[in-house]
C-alpha positions in Angstrom: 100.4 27.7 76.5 99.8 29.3 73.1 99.6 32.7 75.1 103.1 31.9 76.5 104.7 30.7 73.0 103.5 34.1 71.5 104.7 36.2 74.5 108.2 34.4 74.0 108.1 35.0 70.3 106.9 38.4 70.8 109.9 39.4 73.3 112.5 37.5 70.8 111.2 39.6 67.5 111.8 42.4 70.4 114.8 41.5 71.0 116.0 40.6 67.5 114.6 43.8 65.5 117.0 45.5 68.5 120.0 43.2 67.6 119.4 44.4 63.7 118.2 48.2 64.0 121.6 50.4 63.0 123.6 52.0 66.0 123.1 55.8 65.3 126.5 57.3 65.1 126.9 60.1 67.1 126.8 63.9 66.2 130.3 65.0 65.6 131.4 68.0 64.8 134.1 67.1 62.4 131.2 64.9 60.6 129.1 67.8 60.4 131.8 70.0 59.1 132.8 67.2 56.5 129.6 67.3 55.2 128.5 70.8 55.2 131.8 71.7 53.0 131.3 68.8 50.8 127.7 69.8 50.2 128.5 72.9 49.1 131.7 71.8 47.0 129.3 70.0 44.9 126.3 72.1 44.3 127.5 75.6 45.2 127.3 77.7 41.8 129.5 80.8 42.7 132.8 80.1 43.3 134.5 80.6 39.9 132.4 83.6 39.8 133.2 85.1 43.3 137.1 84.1 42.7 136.2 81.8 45.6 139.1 78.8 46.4 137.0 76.3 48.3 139.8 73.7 48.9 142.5 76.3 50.6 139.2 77.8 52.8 138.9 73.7 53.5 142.6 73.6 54.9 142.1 77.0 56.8 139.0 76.0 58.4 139.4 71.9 59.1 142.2 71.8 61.3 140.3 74.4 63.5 137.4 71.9 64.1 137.5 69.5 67.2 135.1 67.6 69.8 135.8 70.3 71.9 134.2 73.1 70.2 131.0 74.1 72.0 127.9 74.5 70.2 128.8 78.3 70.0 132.3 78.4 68.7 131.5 75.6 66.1 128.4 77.3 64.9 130.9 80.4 64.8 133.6 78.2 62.9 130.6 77.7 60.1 129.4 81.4 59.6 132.7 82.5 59.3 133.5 79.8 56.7 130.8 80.7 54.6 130.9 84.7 55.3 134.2 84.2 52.4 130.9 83.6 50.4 130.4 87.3 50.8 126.8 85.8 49.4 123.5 87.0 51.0 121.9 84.2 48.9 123.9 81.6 51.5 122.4 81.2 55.1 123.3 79.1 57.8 119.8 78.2 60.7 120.2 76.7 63.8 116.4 75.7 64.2 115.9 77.7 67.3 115.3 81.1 65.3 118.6 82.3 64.9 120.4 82.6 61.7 123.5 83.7 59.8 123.8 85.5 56.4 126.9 85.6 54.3 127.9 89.0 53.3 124.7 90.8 55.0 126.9 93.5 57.2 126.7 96.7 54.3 122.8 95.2 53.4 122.2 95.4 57.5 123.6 98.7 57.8 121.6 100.4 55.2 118.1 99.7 56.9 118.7 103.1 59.2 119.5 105.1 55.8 116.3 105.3 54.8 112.7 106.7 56.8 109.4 105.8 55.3 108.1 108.5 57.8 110.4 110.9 56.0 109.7 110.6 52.8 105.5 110.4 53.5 106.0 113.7 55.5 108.6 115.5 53.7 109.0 114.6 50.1 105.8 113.0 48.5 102.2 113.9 49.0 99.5 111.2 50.0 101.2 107.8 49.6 98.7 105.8 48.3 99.4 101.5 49.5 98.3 99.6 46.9 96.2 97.2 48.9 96.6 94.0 46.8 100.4 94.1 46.6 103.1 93.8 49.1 104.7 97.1 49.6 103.6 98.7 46.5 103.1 102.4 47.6 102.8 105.9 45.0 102.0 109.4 45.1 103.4 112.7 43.6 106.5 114.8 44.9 105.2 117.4 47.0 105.2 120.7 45.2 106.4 119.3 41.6 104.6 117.0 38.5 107.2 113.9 39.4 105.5 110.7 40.0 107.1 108.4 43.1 106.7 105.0 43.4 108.0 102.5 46.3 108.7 98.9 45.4 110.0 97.2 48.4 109.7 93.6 47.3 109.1 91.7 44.5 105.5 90.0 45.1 102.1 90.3 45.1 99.0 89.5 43.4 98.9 91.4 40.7 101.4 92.9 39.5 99.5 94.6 36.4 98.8 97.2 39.6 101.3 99.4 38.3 99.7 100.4 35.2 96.4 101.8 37.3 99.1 103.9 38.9 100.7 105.0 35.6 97.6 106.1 34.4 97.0 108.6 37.4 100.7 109.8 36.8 99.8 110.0 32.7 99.8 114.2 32.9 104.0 113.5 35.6 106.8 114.7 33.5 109.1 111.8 35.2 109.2 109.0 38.1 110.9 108.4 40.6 111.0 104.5 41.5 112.4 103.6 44.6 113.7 100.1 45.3 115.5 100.8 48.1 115.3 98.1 50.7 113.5 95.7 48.0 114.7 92.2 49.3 113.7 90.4 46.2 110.9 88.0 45.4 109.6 86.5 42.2 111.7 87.4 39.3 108.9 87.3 36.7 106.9 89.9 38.9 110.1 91.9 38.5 109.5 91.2 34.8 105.7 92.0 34.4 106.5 95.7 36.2 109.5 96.3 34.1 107.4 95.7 31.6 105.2 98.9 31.9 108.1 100.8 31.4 109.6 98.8 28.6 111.1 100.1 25.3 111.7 97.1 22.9 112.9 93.3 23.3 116.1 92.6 24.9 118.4 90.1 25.7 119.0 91.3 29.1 120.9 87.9 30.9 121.2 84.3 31.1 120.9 81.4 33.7 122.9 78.4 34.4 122.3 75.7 36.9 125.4 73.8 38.5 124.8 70.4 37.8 127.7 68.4 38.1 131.0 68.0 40.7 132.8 70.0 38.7 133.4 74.0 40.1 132.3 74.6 36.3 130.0 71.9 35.8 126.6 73.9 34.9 123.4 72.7 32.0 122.5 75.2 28.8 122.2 78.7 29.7 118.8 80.1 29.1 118.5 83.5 27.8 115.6 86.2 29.3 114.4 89.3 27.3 112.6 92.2 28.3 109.1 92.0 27.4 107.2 95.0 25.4 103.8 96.0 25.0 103.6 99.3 22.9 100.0 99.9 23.8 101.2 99.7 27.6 104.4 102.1 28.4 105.8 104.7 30.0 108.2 106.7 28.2 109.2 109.6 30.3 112.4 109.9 32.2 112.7 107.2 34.7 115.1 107.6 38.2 115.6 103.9 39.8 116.6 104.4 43.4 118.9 101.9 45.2 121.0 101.0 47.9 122.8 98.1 49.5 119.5 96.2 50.1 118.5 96.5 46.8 118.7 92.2 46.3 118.0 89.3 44.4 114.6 89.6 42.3 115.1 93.7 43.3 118.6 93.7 41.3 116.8 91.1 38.3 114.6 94.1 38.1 117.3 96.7 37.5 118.6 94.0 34.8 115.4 95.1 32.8 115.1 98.6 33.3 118.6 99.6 33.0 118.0 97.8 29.3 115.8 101.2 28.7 117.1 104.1 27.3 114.6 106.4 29.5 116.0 105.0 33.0 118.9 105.9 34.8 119.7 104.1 38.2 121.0 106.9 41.5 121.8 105.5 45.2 124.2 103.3 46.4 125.2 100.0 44.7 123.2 97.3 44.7 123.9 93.8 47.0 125.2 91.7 44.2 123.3 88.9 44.8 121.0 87.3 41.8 121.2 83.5 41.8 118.3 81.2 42.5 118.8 79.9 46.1 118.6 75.8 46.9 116.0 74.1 48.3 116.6 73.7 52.1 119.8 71.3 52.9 119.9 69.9 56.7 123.0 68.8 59.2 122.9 66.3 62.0 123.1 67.8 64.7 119.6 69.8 63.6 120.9 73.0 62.0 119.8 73.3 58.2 121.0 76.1 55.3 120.2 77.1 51.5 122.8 78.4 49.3 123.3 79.7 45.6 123.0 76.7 43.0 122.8 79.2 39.6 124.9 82.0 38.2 123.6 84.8 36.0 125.2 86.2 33.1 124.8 89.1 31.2 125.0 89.3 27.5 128.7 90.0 27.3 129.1 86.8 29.4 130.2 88.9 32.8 128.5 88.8 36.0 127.1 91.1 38.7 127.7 88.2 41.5 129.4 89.9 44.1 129.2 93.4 42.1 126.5 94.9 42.2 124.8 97.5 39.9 126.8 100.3 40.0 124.7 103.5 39.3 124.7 106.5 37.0 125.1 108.8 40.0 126.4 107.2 42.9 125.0 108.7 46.1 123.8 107.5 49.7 122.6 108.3 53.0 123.5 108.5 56.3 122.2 108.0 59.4 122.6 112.1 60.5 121.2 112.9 57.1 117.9 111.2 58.1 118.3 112.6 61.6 118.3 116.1 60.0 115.1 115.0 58.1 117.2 114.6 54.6 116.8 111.7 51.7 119.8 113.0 49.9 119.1 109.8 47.4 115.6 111.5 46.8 117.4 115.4 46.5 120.0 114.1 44.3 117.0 112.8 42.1 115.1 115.7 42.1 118.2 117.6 41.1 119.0 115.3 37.9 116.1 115.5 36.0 115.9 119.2 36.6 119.2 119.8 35.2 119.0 117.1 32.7 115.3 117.7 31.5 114.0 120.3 33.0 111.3 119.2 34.8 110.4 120.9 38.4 
């Protein structure tokens, strides 16, 4: 009997925790789209900066969305939404391994514009890796007393690396530093290598966090200097080389080193793309995305959002120029600090 009574009240809890659990509403893609625009209207950080106007892209792209979208066309819908962003900083998953990134079509296109194979068999002799450090690579320009370094991201373990390097180019009459490709990383890495190169303290730019509903609703900005360490510098002529895919942590690194009177910056302008990206935000229907939540400001109170560093002496590749076994960026190097110093 008592078997019985707790069968029966085990099949009425049953039946009653199924009478109280919430109905899950279904995965719509008007809800979706509601919320992904409304996410971003309240946390994205670039739209003042990026002349960006959220509510009219709302009334373009709204009226497009309907149940009858297929997965496809409505994940199409969303990437082109957020390609106005023109923001490589703002990317869109679908969970299966595909993804979209705002504003990556120039950045894309610049990958076939530059051949490490060319430059270790045509321009610089020996190129050391640097074993500890993620695409830290240096070695001396064949037939001349110029130093080249390749920084193609902004991490490792220890970034103090460079000045072992610096020392075996002590006797080089100039660097080459090549950033090309350099898709960003740790900003304060960017920091500690800029700072072998460093020639004083210097405000350099500032960092604001959105943090209210407001377009314009941002905390304190915090001010970043260039660090200096006298005992620890060199002074020579320095050639930063960039291009389109030059991003992020890559482009916070130009930030310091164009601060230095010995640098000079030749390639193509940089992405444009500096803030500090969001933590992972996820949809319904099992896609997820991060965008920009910070803007950064240099010291006359402008931004480089959706700029770019220009450079000094603009010049790019092209796909036939590698084809011929050219690095015209790497030429047009060579050529300026022989004309402007002297140094072969």
């Amino acid at each position: 009997m008592k078997k019985i009574i707790l069968i029966g009240t085990l099949v009425l809890l049953v039946s009653c925790a199924k009478t109280f659990l919430p109905k899950e509403e279904p995965t719509t893609n008007s809800a979706t789209f509601e919320l992904f625009w409304k996410d971003f209207d309240l946390h994205y950080s670039l739209f003042d900066v990026r002349n960006i106007d959220w509510d009219a892209l709302y009334s373009s792209y709204q009226p497009r969305v309907n149940e009858e979208l297929s997965e496809t066309e409505f994940w199409n819908l969303l990437a082109s939404l957020i390609e106005n962003l023109d923001d490589s900083h703002t990317v869109l998953y679908d969970g299966k391994g595909n993804s979209y990134r705002s504003g990556y079509a120039l950045n894309e296109q610049s990958i076939a514009e530059i051949s490490e194979e060319l430059i270790r068999t045509t321009y610089v002799e020996a190129l050391k890796e640097v074993s500890s450090e993620e695409q830290l690579a240096y070695g001396k320009i064949k037939g001349k007393n110029i130093g080249y370094i390749y920084l193609g991201v902004m991490d490792g373990q220890n970034p103090a690396s460079i000045h072992s390097i610096l020392e075996e180019f002590s006797n080089v009459e100039a660097i080459l530093l090549d950033v090309r490709q350099n898709t960003g990383g740790d900003d304060r890495y960017a920091a500690a290598i800029a700072k072998a190169f460093s020639d004083g303290e210097h405000l350099i730019y500032s960092v604001a966090t959105r943090n209210g509903p407001s377009h314009d609703d941002f905390d304190a900005q915090k001010n970043y200097y260039t660090a200096y360490d006298a005992s620890q510098i060199f002074s020579k002529p320095v050639v930063v080389l960039t291009d389109r895919k030059t991003i992020s942590a890559g482009e916070i690194f130009l930030l310091h080193m164009k601060s230095f009177k010995n640098v000079i910056q030749i390639g193509d302008t940089t992405a444009g793309d500096f803030s500090t990206v969001s933590n992972m935000r996820f949809l319904p229907n099992g896609w997820h995305y991060r965008y920009s939540i910070q803007k950064f400001l240099l010291p006359n109170g402008e931004s480089l959002d959706g700029v770019g560093h220009i450079p000094d002496v603009y010049v790019k590749n092209t796909v036939e120029h590698i084809a011929a076994k050219e690095d015209k960026v790497i030429d047009t190097a060579l050529e300026y600090v022989l004309e402007t110093y002297g140094i072969d």
